[in-house]
Every structure is written in structure tokens, then in C-alpha cells.
KOLLUM-567355 format. One record per residue (C-alpha): x, y, z. Coordinates in Angstrom, 2 decimals, padded with zeros to 5 digits, m for minus. Each point is the difference from the previous one (the first is absolute). Example, Ala and Ser with C-alpha at 12.3 -4.5 7.8 and 13.67 -1.06 7.14 Angstrom:
BEGIN
east | north | up
012.30 | m004.50 | 007.80 .
001.37 | 003.44 | m000.66 .
This chain:
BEGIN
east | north | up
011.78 | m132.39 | m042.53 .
003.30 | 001.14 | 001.17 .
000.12 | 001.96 | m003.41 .
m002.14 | 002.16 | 001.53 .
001.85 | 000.82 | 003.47 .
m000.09 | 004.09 | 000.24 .
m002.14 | 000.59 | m002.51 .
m002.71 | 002.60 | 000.15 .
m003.50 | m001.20 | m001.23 .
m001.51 | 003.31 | m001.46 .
m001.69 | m000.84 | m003.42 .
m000.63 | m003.40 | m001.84 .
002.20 | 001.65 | m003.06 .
003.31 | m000.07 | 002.70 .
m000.33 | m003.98 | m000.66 .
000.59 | m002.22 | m002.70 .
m002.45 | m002.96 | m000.83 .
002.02 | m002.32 | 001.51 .
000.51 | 001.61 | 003.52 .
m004.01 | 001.17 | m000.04 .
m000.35 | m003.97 | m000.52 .
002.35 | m000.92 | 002.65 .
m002.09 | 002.35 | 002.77 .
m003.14 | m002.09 | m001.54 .
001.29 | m002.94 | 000.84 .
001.67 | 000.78 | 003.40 .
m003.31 | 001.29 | 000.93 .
m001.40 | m003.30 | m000.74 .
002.35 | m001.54 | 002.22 .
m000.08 | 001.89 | 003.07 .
m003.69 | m000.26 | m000.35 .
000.31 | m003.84 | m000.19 .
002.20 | m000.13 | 002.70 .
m002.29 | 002.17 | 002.21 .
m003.09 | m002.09 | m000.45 .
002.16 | m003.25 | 000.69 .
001.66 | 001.31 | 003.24 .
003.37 | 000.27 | m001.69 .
000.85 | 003.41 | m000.61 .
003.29 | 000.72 | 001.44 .
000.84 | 003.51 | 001.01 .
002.83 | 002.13 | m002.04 .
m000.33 | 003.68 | 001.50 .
000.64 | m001.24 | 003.46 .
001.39 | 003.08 | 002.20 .
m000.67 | 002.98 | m003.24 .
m002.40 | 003.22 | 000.21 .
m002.10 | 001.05 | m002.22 .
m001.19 | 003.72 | m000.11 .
m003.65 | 000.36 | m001.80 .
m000.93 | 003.17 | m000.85 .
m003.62 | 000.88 | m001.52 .
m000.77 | 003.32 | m000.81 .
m003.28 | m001.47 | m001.95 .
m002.12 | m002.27 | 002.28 .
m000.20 | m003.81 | m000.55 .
m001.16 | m002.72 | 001.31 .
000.95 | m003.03 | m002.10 .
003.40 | 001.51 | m000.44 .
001.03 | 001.14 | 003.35 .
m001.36 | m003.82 | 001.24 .
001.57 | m001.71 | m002.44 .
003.15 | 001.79 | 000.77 .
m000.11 | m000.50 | 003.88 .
m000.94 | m003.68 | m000.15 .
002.32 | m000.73 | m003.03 .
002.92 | 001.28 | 002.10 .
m001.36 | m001.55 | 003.66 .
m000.46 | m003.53 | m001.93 .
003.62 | 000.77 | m000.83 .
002.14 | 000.89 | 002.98 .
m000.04 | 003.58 | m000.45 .
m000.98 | 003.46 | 001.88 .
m002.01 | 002.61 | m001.21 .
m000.75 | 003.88 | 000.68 .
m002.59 | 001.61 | m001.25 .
m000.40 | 003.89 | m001.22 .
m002.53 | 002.13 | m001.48 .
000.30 | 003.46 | m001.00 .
m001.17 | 000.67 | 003.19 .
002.90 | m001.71 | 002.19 .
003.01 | 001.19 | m001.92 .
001.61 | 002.59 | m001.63 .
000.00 | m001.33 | m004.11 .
m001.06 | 002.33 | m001.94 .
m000.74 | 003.50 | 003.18 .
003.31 | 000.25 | 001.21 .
002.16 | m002.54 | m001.89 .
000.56 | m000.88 | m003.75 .
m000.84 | m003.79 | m001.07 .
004.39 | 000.06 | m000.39 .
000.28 | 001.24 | 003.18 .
m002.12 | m002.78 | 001.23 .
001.28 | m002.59 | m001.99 .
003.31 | 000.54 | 001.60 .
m001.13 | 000.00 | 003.42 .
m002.33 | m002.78 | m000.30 .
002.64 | m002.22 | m002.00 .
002.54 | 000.33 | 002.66 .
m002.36 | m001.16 | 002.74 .
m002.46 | m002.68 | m002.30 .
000.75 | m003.29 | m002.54 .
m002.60 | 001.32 | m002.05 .
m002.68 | 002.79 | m000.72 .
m003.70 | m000.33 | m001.23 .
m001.59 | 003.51 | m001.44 .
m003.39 | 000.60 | m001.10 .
m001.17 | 003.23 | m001.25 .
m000.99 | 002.44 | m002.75 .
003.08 | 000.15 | m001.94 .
002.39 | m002.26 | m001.82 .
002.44 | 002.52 | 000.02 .
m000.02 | m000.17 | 003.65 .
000.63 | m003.70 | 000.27 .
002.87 | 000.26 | m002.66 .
001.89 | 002.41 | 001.88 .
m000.21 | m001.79 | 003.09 .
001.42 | m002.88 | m002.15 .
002.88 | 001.65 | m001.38 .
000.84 | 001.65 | 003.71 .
000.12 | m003.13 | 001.56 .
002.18 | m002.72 | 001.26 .
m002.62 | m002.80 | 000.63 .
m003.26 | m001.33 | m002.28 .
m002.02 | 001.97 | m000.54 .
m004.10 | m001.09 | m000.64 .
m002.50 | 001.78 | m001.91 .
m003.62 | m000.57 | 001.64 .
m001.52 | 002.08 | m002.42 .
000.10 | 003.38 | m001.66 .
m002.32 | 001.89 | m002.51 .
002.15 | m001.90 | m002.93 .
001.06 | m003.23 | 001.03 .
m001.03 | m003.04 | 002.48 .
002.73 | m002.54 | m000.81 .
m001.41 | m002.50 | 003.26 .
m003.95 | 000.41 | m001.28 .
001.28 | m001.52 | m003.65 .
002.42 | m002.66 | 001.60 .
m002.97 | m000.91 | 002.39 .
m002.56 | m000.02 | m003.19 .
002.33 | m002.10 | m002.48 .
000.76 | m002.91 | 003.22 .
m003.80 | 000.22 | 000.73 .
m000.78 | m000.78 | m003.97 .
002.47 | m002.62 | m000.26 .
m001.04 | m001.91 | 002.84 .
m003.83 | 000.56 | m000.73 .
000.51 | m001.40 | m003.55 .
002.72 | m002.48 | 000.17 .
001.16 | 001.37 | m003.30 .
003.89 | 000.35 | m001.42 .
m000.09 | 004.54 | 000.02 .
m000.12 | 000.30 | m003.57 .
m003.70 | m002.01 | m000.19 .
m001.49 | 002.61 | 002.53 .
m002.13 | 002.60 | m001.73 .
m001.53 | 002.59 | 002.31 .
m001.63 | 003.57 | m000.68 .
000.09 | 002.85 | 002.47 .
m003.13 | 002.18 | m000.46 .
m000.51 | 003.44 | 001.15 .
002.41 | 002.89 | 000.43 .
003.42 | m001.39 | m001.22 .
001.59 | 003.55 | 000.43 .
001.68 | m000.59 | 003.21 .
002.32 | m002.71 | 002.45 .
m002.44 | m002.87 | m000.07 .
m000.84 | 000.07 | m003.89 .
003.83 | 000.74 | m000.74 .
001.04 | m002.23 | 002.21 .
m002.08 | m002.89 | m001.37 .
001.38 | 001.04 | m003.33 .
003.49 | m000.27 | 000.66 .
m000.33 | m003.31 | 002.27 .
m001.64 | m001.64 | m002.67 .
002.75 | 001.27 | m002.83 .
002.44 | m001.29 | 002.42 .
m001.47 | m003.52 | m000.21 .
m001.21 | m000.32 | m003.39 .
m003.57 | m000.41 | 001.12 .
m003.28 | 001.20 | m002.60 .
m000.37 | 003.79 | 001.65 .
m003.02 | 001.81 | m000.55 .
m000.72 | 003.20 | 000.95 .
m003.82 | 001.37 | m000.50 .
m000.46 | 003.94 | 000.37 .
m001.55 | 003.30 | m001.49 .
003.24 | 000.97 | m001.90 .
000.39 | 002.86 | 002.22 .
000.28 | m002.46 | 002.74 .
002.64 | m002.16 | m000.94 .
003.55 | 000.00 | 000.83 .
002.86 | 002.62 | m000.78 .
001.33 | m000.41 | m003.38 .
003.59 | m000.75 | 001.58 .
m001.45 | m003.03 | 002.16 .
m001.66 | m001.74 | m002.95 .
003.18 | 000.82 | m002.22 .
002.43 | m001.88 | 002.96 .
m002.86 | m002.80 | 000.22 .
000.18 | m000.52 | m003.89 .
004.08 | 000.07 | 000.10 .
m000.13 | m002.97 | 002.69 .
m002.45 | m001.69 | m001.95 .
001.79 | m000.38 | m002.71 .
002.82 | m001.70 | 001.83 .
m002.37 | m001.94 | 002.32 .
m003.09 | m000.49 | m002.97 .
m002.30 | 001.17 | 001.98 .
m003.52 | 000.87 | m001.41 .
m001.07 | 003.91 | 000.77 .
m003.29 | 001.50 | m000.80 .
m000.84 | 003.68 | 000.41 .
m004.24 | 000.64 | m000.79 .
m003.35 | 001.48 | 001.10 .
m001.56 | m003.16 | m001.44 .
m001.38 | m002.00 | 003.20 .
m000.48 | m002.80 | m002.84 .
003.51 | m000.61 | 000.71 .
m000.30 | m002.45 | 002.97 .
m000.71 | m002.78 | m001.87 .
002.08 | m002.59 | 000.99 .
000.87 | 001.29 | 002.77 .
000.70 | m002.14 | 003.35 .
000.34 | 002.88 | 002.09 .
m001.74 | 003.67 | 000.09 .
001.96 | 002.45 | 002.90 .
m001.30 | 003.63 | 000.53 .
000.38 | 002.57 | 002.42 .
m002.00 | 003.04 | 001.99 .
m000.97 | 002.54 | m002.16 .
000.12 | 003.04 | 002.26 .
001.54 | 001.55 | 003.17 .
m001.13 | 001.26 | 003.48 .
002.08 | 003.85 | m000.78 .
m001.29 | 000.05 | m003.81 .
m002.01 | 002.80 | m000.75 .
m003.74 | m000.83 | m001.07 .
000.34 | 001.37 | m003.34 .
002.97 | m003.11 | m000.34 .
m002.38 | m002.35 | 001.22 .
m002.64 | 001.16 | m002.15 .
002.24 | m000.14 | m003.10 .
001.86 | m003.32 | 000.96 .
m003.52 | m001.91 | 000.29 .
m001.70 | 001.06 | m002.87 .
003.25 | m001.34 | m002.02 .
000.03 | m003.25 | 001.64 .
m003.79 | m000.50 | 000.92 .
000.65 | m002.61 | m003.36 .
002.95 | m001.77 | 001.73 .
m001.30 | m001.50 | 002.87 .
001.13 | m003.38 | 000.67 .
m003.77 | m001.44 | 000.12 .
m001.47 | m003.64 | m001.00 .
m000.35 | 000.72 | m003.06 .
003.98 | 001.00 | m000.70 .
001.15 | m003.63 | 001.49 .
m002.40 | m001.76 | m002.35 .
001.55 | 001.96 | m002.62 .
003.16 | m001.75 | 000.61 .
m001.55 | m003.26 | m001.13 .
002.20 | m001.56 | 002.89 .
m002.07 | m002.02 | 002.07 .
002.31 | 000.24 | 002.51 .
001.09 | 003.87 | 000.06 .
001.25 | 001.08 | 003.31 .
m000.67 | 003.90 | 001.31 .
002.81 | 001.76 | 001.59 .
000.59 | 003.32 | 001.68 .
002.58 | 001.57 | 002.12 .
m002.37 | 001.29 | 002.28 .
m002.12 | 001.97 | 001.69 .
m002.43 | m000.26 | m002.24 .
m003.53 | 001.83 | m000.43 .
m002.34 | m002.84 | m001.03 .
m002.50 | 001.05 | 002.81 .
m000.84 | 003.55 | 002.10 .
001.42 | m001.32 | 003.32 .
002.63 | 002.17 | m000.58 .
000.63 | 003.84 | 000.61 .
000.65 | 000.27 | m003.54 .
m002.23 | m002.42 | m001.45 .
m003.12 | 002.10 | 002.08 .
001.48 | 003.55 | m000.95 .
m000.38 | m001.67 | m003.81 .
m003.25 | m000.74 | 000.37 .
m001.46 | 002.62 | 001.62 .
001.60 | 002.39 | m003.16 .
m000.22 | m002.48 | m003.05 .
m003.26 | m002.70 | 001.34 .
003.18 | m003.07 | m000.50 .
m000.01 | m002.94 | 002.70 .
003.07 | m001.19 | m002.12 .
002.76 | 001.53 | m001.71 .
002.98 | m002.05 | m001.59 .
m001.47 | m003.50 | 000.71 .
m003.77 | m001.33 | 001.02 .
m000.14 | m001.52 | 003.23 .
m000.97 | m003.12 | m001.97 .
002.92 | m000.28 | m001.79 .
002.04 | 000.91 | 003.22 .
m001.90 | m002.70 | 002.24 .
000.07 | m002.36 | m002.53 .
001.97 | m003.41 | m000.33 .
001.49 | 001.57 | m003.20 .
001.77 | 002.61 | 002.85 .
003.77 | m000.64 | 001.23 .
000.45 | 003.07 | 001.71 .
000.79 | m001.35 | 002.96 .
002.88 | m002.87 | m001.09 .
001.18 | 003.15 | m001.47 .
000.16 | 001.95 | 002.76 .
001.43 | m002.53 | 002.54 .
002.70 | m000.27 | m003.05 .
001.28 | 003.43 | 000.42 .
001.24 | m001.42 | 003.45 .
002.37 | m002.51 | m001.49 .
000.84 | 001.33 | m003.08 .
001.05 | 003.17 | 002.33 .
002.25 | m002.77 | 001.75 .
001.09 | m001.15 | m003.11 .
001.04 | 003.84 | m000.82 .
001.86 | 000.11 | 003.41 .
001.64 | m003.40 | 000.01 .
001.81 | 000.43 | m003.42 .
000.99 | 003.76 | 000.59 .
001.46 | m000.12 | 003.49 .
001.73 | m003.98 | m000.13 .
């Protein structure tokens, strides 16, 4: 992966097939290695600055542990222990931090943000997740599906179902592109991605011959091995979102019913996570008390069910993270 030494990893369209590929299948093997008491450590001695404006919790971990496993140092800030953003511009920051750090993570509301820390910088720099993009959620997704299904990429079919607008739906989209998997995204039109994502998707897809699907039609999922969605609404929406968001998706919801649609008898659940499948949640109570719904985006059912991965998938965020840091900073 020495191809990718200094590069930044900001959105899956930075990559070609083959390097997206190659961080598949370096993931695979620093997981391998990891389980067999192998893994051998190649960021020895560098520091990593993490900086998450958002909250996270598989992200920041997977980070921390990803670089620990790996030799290296890291320093967390928040908006609340440095100056990005109050008293300093992301360029400013960049060139601090890149003077003093081997590589930067950012997470927060605006791709625009992590670019320009990007193009200010002198080390990698790591997107964690903005509003548009989240490059290590798709990675994580497409390693998870491959080793749940044991398939070559291009015999993978999977449908994400929900609102498609945003990082995790365009995400999934472009991942998928990348590897000419069967992509299928399931939305009220109003809720599926930007115009200029779908026409990038369809440009790679031509190279790559991937499959891409754009519909409202849940009768899409057949054939299906996987169904991903994600959380419908926000702690910080306004009501009246909520109350608009729900009513278009009520139909979407990633139930019993959907997976038998598939007519896989093995289809496998994923979800980046949190999810609201139950009301032991601050948001998942505030949603019932105002709309009467123990479950939002996915039935506990579903979500405790054997069908469920969610879990592989998060613990994969860890090393495909690793894989991410590995092949940008040796």
C-alpha cells in the first residue's frame, strides 16, 4: 500500500477501484493477523491528532485503538478544547497541527471544512465524517459484506433503505460504484441523493460495471443479501422535521417483512449505528411520547435478530480504520 503513503482519505471518489480494493484487502489482513497474534506494528513512535467536532463513539474508538494496536499516540480535541473554528481557521490549524502530528482525523458538519484542512496540510489527513461524506463507514460496510458473504464484489447485491440524501446513503453509493457491486438505493425521491453524487456513481460504474438503482419501490430488495439503513432523525432537529421525516419513511422501515422480501434466506441487517429499534434511548422516548413509535428505522426484531450484523460491523470500523492509517502514513 505504499501507493498510498501521504495521501489524504477524504471521499471514496479520491480513489480508484483498484486502491479502494487494495484498503479491502489490507483490512483483511491486519484483521487476520490480529486475531492470530501476528500483527506487527508500523506507526511505532508517530502521533496522531483526532479532532471531533460531532460526537462519536464507534469512530473516535476505532480511531484510538486502531492507532494504540499500531504503535502510535493520540490527542484528542473537541470544539471545546481547541481553537478550530472560535479563534483559528481549519488552515490555520492544519498548519499548526501538521507541523506537530503524522496525521489528522476531523469529524464535523462540513465537508468543506475537512477539505481545507486537507489542502493546508503537510501530513494525512482523515475524514471521520461530515454532513456529505463518511469514506471509513463505506470501507467498513463493503469489508463487512465481503467477509459476511464470501462473495467475489461484483456478486454482492445490497439495498440501503431510508433517507439516502446524506454521508451514509452517498457513501454506500459511491463504495459500491467503486467495486462494481449491485447498489440499491430505496427512498421517497425527495430523499435520495444529490443529482451530482448519483451522476459520479454512474460515471464509475461504467468503468467498474457496477449495477446502480435509484427508486421509491421497496419491491426492489429482492435479491438482495444485504439491507443497511440509518437513523432517521436528530437530537437538534426541530419537531416539525421529525414530524415530516417520519411520515415519509413510516413505509421504509427495515421490518420482517422487508428481509423476506429479499427472498434471501440468508439476508444479513446492517447499520452504522446508534440505532432506534427500541425507546431506551433519549431520542427513541422523545419519539414516542410525540408520534406513539417504539421503533423508528428498524424493529427491534429485525435488530436482535440472527439476520443482524451490526456488531461485526461495528468492531470492523476498528480495523478497517487501521487499514486507513497503515496505508496512508507507511
Amino acid at each position: 500500500m505504499g501507493a498510498l503513503k501521504g495521501r489524504h482519505f477524504l471521499k471514496e471518489e479520491d480513489f480508484t477501484p483498484a486502491e479502494w480494493r487494495g484498503l479491502l484487502d489490507l483490512t483483511g489482513e491486519l484483521k487476520t493477523a490480529r486475531r492470530a497474534g501476528t500483527e506487527q506494528q508500523a506507526l511505532g513512535g508517530m502521533n496522531l491528532a483526532l479532532i471531533f467536532e460531532k460526537t462519536s463513539t464507534r469512530t473516535r474508538s476505532a480511531f484510538e485503538v486502531a492507532a494504540h494496536q499500531q504503535g502510535a499516540h493520540v490527542t484528542q480535541m473537541d470544539g471545546n478544547s481547541s481553537q478550530l473554528g472560535h479563534k483559528e481557521s481549519p488552515a490555520d490549524t492544519a498548519r499548526v497541527l501538521s507541523r506537530l502530528f503524522d496525521g489528522i482525523e476531523y469529524r464535523g458538519a462540513w465537508q468543506s471544512t475537512v477539505e481545507t484542512i486537507a489542502q493546508h496540510s503537510s501530513v494525512p489527513v482523515w475524514n471521520g465524517l461530515t454532513d456529505e461524506w463518511h469514506p471509513t463507514q463505506s470501507l467498513c460496510d463493503m469489508f463487512t459484506m465481503r467477509e459476511a458473504s464470501g462473495l467475489d464484489d461484483r456478486d454482492i447485491a445490497y439495498a440501503y433503505v431510508g433517507d439516502a440524501r446524506f454521508n451514509v446513503g452517498c457513501s454506500l453509493l459511491m463504495g459500491g460504484a467503486l467495486l462494481g457491486m449491485d447498489v440499491r438505493l430505496i427512498a421517497p425521491s425527495k430523499l435520495l441523493p444529490p443529482e451530482s453524487v448519483v451522476r459520479t456513481a454512474r460515471e464509475i460504474a461504467d468503468v467498474t460495471g457496477a449495477r446502480i438503482t435509484l427508486t421509491e419501490d421497496l419491491g426492489a430488495v429482492r435479491g438482495c443479501r444485504f439491507i443497511h439503513t440509518d437513523i432517521w432523525v436528530s437530537m437538534g432537529e426541530p419537531e416539525s422535521v421529525w414530524t415530516e421525516r417520519i411520515l415519509l419513511l413510516r413505509d421504509y422501515q427495515v421490518n420482517r417483512e422487508l428481509l423476506e422480501r429479499t427472498g434471501v434466506a440468508d439476508v444479513k441487517f446492517m447499520h452504522c449505528l446508534p440505532a432506534y429499534h427500541n425507546r431506551e434511548t433519549t431520542v427513541g422516548e422523545a419519539v414516542y411520547q410525540r408520534f406513539g413509535l417504539e421503533e423508528l428505522e428498524v424493529t427491534d426484531e429485525v435488530f436482535e435478530s440472527a439476520a443482524s450484523i451490526v456488531f461485526d460491523q461495528a468492531e470492523n470500523r476498528m480495523h478497517s480504520i487501521k487499514a486507513i492509517l497503515v496505508a496512508t502514513l507507511t
